[in-house]
N, C-alpha and C positions, 0 to 999 in steps of 0.2 A: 378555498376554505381558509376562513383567518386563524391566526394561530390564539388568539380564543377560543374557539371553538372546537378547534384542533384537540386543544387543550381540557377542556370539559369533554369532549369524545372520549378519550384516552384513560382520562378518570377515573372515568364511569366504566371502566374495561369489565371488572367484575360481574358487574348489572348486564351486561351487552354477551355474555358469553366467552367465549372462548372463540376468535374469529382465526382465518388464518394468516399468517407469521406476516407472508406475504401484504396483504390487507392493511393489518396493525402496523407495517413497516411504512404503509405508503399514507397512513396518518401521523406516524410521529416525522417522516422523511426533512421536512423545513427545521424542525427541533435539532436534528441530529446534524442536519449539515452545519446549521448554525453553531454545537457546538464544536464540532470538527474546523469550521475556519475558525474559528476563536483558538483553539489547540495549536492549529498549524502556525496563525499568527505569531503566537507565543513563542513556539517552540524552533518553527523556519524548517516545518518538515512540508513535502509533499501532499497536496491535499488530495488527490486519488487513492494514494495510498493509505493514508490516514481515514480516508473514506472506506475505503476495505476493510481495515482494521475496526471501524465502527459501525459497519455494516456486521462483521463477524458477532460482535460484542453484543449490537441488537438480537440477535439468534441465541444467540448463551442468557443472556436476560429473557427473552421470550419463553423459554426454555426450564426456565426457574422461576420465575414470576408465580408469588405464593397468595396474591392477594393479601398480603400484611401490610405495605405501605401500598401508596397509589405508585401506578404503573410507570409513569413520567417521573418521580425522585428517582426509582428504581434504575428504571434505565441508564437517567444521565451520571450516576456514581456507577452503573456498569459500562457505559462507555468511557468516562472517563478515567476510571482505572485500569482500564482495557487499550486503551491511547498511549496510558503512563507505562503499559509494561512492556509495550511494544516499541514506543522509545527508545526505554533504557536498554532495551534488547537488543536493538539495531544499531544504537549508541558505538559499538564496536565494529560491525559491519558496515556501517557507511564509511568508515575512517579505514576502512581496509579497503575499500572498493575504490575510494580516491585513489589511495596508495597504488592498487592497481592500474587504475585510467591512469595515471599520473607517469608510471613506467614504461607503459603503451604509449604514451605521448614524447615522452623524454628521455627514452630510450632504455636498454638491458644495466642502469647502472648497480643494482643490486642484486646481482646474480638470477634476477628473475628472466628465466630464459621463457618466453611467449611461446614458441614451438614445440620446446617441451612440455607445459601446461595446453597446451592445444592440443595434442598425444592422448591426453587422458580423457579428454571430454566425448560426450558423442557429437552426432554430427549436428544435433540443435541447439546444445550449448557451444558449441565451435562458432557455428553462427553469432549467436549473442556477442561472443566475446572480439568478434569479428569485426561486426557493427561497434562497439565500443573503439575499439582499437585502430580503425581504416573507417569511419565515418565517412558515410557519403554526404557531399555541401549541402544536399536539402536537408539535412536532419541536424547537421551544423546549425546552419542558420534555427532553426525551430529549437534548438539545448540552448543556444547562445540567447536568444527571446525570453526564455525561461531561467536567465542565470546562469546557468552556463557551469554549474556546479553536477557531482556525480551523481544527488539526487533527480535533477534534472537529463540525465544520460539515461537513466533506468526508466523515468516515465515515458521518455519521448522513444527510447526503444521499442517500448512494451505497449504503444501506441501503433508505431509503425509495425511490429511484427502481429498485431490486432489487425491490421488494412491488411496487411497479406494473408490471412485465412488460418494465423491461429487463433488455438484455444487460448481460455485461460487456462486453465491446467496444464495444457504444455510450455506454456511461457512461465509458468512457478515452477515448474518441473527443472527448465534449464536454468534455469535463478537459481534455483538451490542445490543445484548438482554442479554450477561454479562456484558458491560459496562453499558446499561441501568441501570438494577441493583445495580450494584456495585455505579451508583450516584445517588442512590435514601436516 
């Protein structure tokens, strides 16, 4: 489908019903990634994640969509604001998460003792933090392709522990049960 036409589909939402979320997502889907790598470009985030983040954002517009403007302005100032807040929100936890790899890597010099922060987690966050910290060389090689930076440690994790038979929800679960941690 060209994204003319895409685009007159989309429009025309009102006239067409009420279809479902699902459906509507997999006609604006080109719109949205497009805006999303223009984001990441910009910004030097993640585009999976930044893909999440505007996938979410699609849902909260779908959601609220009043037929007052057309469907497509709607969206893209809901994912784009949606993008911008999630940003500045991680703004702080990316730069803490380096600091973390960064100790893991270079040793206990600021009192951050690894075993004791390992104590607290359960045993699927232990894992995660496991894989960061004692990196196996195929996943080396695959961070280092990708930059080689902490945003790239969390994708290519969260990829690999995808091949091994988690969820998503368990892999957000142990993500935010070591950043819970880590800001207490």
């Amino acid at each position: 489908m060209s994204m003319v036409s895409c685009l007159s589909k989309v429009e025309s939402f009102s006239d067409r019903g009420r279809e479902s979320a699902e459906e509507t997502f997999e006609e604006v889907r080109s719109l949205v990634e497009n805006w999303v790598r223009s984001f990441v470009k910009k910004n030097g985030m993640n585009f999976d994640d930044a893909m999440s983040r505007a996938t979410d954002a699609f849902l909260s517009a779908y959601d609220k969509y009043d037929n007052r403007i057309p469907f497509v302005p709607w969206l893209h100032r809901c994912v784009h604001y949606g993008l911008l807040s999630w940003a500045r929100s991680n703004f702080k936890q990316r730069k803490r998460y380096t600091q973390v790899r960064d100790e893991c890597i270079i040793g206990q010099e600021r009192n951050f003792r690894v075993a004791v922060f390992m104590e607290e987690l359960t045993e699927d966050a232990a894992m995660v933090v496991k894989l960061v910290c004692d990196t196996p060389p195929e996943l080396k090689r695959i961070i280092e392709s990708k930059g080689g930076e902490a945003r790239n440690y969390k994708s290519t994790i969260r990829d690999h522990l995808k091949e091994i038979g988690w969820t998503a929800m368990r892999i957000a679960e142990s993500f935010c049960e070591i950043r819970r941690i880590l800001s207490e």
